[in-house]
C-alpha positions in Angstrom: -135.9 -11.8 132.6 -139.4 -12.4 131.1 -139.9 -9.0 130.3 -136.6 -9.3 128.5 -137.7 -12.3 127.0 -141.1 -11.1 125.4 -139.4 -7.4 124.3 -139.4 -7.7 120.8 -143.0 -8.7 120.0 -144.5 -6.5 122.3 -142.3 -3.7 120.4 -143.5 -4.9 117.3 -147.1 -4.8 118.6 -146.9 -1.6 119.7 -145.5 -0.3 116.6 -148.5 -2.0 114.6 -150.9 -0.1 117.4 -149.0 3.3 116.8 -149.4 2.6 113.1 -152.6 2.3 112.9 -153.7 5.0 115.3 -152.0 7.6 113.2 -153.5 6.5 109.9 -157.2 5.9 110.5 -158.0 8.4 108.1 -156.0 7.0 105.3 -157.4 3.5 105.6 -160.9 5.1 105.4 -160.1 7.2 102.5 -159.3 4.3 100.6 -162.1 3.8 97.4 -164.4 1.5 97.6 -163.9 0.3 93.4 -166.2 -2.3 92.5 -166.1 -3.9 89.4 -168.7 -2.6 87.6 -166.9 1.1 88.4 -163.7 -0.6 87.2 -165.0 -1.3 83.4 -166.6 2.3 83.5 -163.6 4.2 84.3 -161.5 1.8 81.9 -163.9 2.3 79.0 -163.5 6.0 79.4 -160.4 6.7 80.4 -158.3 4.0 78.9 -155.6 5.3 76.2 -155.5 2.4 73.9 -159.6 2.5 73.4 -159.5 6.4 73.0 -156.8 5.7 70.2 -158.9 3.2 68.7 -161.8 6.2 68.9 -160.0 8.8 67.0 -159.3 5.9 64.3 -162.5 5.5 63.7 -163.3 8.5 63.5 -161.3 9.2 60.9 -162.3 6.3 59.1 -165.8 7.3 59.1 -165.2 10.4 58.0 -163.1 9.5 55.1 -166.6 7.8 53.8 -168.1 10.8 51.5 -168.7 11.3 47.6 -166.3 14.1 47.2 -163.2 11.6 48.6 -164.6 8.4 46.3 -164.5 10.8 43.0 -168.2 11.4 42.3 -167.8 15.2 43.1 -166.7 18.0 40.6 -163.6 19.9 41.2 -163.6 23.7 41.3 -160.1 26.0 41.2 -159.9 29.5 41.8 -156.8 31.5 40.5 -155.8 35.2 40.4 -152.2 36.6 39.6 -151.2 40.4 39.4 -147.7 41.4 37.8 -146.2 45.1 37.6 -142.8 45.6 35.2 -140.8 48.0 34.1 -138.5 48.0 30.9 -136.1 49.5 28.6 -136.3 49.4 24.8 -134.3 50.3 21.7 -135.6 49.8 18.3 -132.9 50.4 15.3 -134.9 50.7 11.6 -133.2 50.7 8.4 -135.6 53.4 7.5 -136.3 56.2 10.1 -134.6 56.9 13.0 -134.3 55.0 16.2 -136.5 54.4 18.8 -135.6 54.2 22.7 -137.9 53.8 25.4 -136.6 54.1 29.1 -138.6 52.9 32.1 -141.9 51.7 30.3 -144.0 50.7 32.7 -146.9 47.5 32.5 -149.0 46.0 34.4 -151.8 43.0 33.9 -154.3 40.9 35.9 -155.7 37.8 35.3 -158.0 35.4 36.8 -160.0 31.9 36.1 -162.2 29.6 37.4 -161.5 25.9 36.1 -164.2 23.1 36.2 -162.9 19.4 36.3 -165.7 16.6 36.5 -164.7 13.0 35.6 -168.0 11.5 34.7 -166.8 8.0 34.0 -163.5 6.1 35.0 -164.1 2.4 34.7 -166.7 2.5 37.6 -163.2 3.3 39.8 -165.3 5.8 41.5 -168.3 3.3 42.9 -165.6 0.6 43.6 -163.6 3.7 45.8 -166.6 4.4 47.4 -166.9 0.6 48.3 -163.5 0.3 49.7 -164.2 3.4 51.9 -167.4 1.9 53.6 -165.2 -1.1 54.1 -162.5 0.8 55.8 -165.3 1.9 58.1 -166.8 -1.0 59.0 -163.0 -2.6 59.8 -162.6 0.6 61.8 -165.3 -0.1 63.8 -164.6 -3.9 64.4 -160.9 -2.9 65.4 -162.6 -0.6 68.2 -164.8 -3.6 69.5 -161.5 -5.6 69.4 -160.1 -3.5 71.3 -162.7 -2.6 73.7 -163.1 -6.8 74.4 -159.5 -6.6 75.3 -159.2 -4.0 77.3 -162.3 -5.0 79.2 -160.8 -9.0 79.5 -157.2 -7.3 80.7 -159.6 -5.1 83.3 -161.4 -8.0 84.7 -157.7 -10.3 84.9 -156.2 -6.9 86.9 -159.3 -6.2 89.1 -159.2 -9.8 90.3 -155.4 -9.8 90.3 -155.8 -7.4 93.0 -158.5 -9.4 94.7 -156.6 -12.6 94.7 -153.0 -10.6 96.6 -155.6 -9.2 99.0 -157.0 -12.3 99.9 -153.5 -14.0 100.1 -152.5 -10.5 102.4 -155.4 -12.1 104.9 -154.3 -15.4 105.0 -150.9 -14.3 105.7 -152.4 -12.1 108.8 -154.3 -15.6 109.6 -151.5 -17.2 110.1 -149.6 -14.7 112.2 -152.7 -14.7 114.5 -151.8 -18.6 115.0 -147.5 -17.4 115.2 -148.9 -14.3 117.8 -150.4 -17.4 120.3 -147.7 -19.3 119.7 -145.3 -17.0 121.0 -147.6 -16.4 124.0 -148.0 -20.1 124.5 -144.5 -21.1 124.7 -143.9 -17.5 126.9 -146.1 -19.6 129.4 -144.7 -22.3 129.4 -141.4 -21.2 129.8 -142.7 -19.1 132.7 -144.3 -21.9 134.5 -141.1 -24.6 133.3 -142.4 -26.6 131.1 -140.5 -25.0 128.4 -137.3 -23.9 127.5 -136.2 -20.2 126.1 -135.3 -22.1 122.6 -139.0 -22.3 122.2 -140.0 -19.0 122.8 -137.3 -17.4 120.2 -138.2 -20.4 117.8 -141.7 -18.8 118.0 -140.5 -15.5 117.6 -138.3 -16.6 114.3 -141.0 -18.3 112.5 -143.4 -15.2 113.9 -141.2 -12.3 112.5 -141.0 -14.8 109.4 -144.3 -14.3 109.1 -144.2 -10.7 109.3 -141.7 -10.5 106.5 -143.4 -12.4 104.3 -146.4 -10.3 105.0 -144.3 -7.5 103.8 -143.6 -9.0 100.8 -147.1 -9.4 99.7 -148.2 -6.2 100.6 -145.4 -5.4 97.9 -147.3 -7.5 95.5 -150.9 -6.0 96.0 -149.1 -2.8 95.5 -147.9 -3.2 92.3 -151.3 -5.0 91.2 -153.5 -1.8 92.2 -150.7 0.2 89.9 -151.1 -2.3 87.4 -155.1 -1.6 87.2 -154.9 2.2 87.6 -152.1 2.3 84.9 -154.7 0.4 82.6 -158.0 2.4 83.6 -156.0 5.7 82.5 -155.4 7.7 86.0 -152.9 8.0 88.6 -151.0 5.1 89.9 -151.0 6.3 93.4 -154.4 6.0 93.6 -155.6 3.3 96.6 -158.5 1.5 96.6 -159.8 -1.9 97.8 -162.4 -4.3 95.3 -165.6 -4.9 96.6 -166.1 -8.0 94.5 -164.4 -10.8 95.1 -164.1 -13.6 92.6 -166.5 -15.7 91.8 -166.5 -18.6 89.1 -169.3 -19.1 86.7 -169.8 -22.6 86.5 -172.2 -23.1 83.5 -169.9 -22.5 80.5 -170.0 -25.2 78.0 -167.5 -26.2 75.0 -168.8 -26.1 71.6 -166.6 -25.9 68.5 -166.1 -22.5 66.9 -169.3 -22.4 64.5 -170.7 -19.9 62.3 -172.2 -17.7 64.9 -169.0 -17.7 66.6 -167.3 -16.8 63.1 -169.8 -14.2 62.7 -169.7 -12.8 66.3 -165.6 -12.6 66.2 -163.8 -9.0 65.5 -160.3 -10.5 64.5 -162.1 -12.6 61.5 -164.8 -10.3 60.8 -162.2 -8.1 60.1 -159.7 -10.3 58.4 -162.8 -10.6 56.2 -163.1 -7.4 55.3 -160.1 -7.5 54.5 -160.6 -10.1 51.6 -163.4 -7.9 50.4 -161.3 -5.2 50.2 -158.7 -6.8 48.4 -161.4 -7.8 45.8 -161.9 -4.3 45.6 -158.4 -3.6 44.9 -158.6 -5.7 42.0 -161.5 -4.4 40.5 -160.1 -1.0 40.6 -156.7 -2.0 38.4 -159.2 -3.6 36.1 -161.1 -0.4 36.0 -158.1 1.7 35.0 -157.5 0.1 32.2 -160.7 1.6 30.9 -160.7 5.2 29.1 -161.9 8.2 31.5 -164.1 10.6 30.5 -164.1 13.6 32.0 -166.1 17.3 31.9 -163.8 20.3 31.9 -164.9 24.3 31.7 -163.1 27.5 33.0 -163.9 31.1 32.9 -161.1 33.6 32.0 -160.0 36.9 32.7 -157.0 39.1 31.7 -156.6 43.2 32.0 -153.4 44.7 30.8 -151.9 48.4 30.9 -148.8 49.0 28.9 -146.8 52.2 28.2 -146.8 51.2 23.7 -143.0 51.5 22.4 -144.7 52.1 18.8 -147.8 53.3 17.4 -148.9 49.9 16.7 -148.6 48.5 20.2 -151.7 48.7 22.4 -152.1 50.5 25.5 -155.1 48.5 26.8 -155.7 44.9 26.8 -158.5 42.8 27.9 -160.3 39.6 27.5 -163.2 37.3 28.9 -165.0 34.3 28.4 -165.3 30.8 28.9 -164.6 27.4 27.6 -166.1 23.7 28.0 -165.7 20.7 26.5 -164.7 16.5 26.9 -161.9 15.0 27.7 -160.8 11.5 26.9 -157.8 9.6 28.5 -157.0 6.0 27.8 -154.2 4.4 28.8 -152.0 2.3 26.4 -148.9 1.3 28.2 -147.0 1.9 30.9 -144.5 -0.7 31.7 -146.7 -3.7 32.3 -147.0 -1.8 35.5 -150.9 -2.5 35.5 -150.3 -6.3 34.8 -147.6 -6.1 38.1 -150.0 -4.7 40.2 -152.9 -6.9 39.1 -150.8 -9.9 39.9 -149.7 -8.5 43.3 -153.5 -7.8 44.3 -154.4 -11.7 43.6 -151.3 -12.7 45.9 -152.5 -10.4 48.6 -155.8 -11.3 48.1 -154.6 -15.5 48.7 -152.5 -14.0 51.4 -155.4 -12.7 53.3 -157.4 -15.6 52.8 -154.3 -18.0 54.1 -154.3 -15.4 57.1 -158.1 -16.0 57.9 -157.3 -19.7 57.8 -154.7 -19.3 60.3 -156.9 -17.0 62.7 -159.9 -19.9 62.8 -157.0 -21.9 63.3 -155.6 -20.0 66.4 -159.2 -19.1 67.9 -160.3 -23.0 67.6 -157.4 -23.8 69.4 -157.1 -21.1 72.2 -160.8 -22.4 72.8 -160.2 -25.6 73.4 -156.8 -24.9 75.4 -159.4 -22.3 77.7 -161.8 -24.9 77.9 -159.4 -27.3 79.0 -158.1 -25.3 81.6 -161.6 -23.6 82.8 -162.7 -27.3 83.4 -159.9 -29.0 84.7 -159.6 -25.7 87.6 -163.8 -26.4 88.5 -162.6 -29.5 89.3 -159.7 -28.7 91.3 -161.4 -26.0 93.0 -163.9 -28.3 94.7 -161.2 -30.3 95.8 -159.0 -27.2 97.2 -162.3 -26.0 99.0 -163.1 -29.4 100.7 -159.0 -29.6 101.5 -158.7 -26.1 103.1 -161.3 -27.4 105.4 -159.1 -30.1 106.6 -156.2 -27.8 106.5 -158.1 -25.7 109.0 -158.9 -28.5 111.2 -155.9 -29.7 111.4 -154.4 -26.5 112.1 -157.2 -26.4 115.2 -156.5 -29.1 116.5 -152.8 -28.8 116.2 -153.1 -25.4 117.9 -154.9 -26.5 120.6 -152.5 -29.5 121.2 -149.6 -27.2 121.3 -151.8 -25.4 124.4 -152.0 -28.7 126.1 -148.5 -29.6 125.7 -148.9 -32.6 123.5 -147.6 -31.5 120.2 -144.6 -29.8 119.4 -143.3 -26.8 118.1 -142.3 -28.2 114.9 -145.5 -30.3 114.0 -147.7 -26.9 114.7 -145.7 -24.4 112.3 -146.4 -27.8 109.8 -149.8 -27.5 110.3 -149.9 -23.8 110.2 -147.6 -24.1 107.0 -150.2 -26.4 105.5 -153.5 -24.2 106.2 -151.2 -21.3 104.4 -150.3 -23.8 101.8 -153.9 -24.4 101.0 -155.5 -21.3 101.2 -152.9 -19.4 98.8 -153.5 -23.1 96.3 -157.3 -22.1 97.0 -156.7 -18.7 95.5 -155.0 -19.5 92.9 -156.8 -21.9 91.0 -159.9 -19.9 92.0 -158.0 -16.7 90.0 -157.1 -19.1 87.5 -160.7 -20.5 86.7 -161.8 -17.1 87.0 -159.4 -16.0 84.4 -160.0 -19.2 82.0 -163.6 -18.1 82.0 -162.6 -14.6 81.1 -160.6 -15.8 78.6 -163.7 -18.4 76.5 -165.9 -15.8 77.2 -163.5 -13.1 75.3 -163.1 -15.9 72.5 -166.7 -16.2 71.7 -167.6 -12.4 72.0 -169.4 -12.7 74.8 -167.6 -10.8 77.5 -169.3 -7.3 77.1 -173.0 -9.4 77.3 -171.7 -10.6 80.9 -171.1 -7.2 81.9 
């Protein structure tokens, strides 16, 4: 009857013992992935910084003479024809003249020369605009390099925080595990009925399930990180950091060096000065452009004559130079149209950078609110779980001596769990607040 009685959780004790004989080598294949390695593999591996890369790349190369305007243009061309043609030629003196299949054939070739030497100083303002591509190229990748390393960080302790709850689950099924066996003794000895001992093993298998579903959760938060640090998903691995708070952040209002130090509005503007640019380089077209052209010719022809005064031989060479002058004098008011649509953009832009110092004051102060209002409920979570634990002592040793019951320990147990996972939590959250100032004031990558 007893042996009946405690059948199920030996089974599932034994299955646990089976389990973990057969995969010892799996749980010590597992990678050991600190943070440090986290960032590393992220900033080299991760899709949406390698884009961000290639952009820039491009960008920087777009930044030469030759794509501004300064450089000359030289063109190369070379045509060869062959034809074949029937004549008649009627006089009205002398007879007629008829020429079947007359055969020609000519070659030509030139080299053209096209220099624009002035255009309104459109070429220096190009040039301008293509430095300041670069530069925004370049802020975009930091952008995006700040993110990626904030969203690593958030993920890597993600993972850290499930683990952490996965232990104080198995905490607590260490307190449902000698609860079973306490009420199995004092059934055996009288003192307790069976309904105690399959209340234990309800709340006990409870337990287990729940256990279950966390292990579902860290799952899909390792995925999470390996989708994000560019390899495969399967990959396992357990954090070797755990997360710890910095404490000493302070509040200050977004200033100039925090202007200055920011991607979003260092960007934004560039993007002012580039709309600047845009308007200088209407009001440069409006100027005449001057321009150096010069080619070098050469044509060959062979010709089968149809008279005596056709010749049989052609050719020619040489070359030509010379100025050319283009000024524009109307097109539509198309130039007026665009003028007036580069000053709206150019307002636009400006409203945007408004908004941005708007949104970044204000996502400060909303971090800082949070970062400092989770220190403070983190020292009271910490000095709680410590009376959670007592509790859960004292109530577990109680329970031994017969003088609390079934009920009031899985309370206290419930409570320990309670506060532990609250513990994490806010802990994670803090930790994620403090992420999220230092990403605001372009500090993250200093930290690391």
């Amino acid at each position: 009857m007893d042996s009946l009685l405690m059948h199920p959780l030996r089974t599932a004790l034994l299955l646990l013992t089976v389990a973990v004989a057969l995969l010892p080598r799996t749980a010590l294949s597992q990678e050991q992935l600190s943070l440090e390695q986290a960032i590393r593999i992220g900033l080299q591996q991760n899709y949406d910084i390698q884009i961000a890369t290639k952009q820039e790349a491009i960008a920087e190369n777009n930044v030469t003479l030759g794509n501004a305007g300064f450089l000359p243009t030289l063109d190369a061309r070379a045509s060869r024809t062959f034809s074949e043609n029937n004549s008649l030629q009627e006089f009205q003196t002398g007879p007629d003249r008829e020429r079947i299949g007359a055969k020609s054939n000519s070659l030509s070739s030139n080299i053209n020369l096209n220099w624009v030497l002035f255009d309104g100083l459109g070429m220096f303002i190009n040039y301008d605009r293509l430095q300041a591509l670069e530069k925004a190229g370049n802020l975009f990748t930091k952008e995006t390099v700040e993110n990626t390393v904030a969203n690593i960080l958030n993920y890597y302790f993600e993972v850290a925080r499930q683990s952490s709850k996965i232990q104080a689950l198995k905490d607590a099924i260490v307190i449902s595990e000698q609860r079973v066996e306490i009420a199995q003794a004092q059934y055996e000895v009288g003192v307790s009925a069976k309904v105690e001992i399959l209340r234990a093993q309800v709340d006990y298998n409870s337990d287990r399930s729940e256990l279950l579903l966390q292990q579902e959760a860290l799952q899909n938060a390792k995925i999470n990180l390996n989708q994000l640090l560019g390899r495969d998903p399967d990959i396992d691995f357990i954090t070797s950091d755990s997360v710890i708070v910095d404490p000493t952040l302070t509040y200050n209002k977004v200033d100039n060096n925090l202007l200055a130090s920011n991607p979003v509005l260092q960007r934004l503007q560039l993007n002012s000065h580039i709309a600047n640019l845009d308007i200088k380089a209407i009001r440069a077209s409006r100027f005449p452009v001057v321009g150096f052209t010069s080619a070098y010719n050469f044509t060959r022809s062979e010709a089968e004559p149809l008279n005596e005064y056709q010749a049989r031989f052609n050719r020619n060479t040489g070359y030509n130079y010379g100025l050319t002058v283009s000024l524009p004098i109307f097109n539509g008011f198309n130039l007026n149209r665009q003028a007036q649509n580069a000053r709206i953009s150019l307002q636009s832009i400006n409203l945007e950078y408004q908004q941005e110092q708007n949104r970044l004051q204000s996502d400060l102060a909303r971090a800082y609110s949070q970062y400092s209002n989770r220190l403070e409920l983190l020292s009271l979570e910490e000095f709680n779980l410590k009376l959670a634990q007592e509790n859960a002592d004292i109530a577990l040793e109680r329970y031994r001596l017969g003088l609390l019951t079934a009920i009031e320990l899985r309370e206290a147990q419930r409570n320990q769990l309670v506060a532990e996972n609250r513990l994490i939590d806010i802990r994670y959250e803090a930790k994620t607040a403090e992420i999220e100032l230092k990403r605001l004031t372009s500090s993250l990558l200093q930290g690391q």
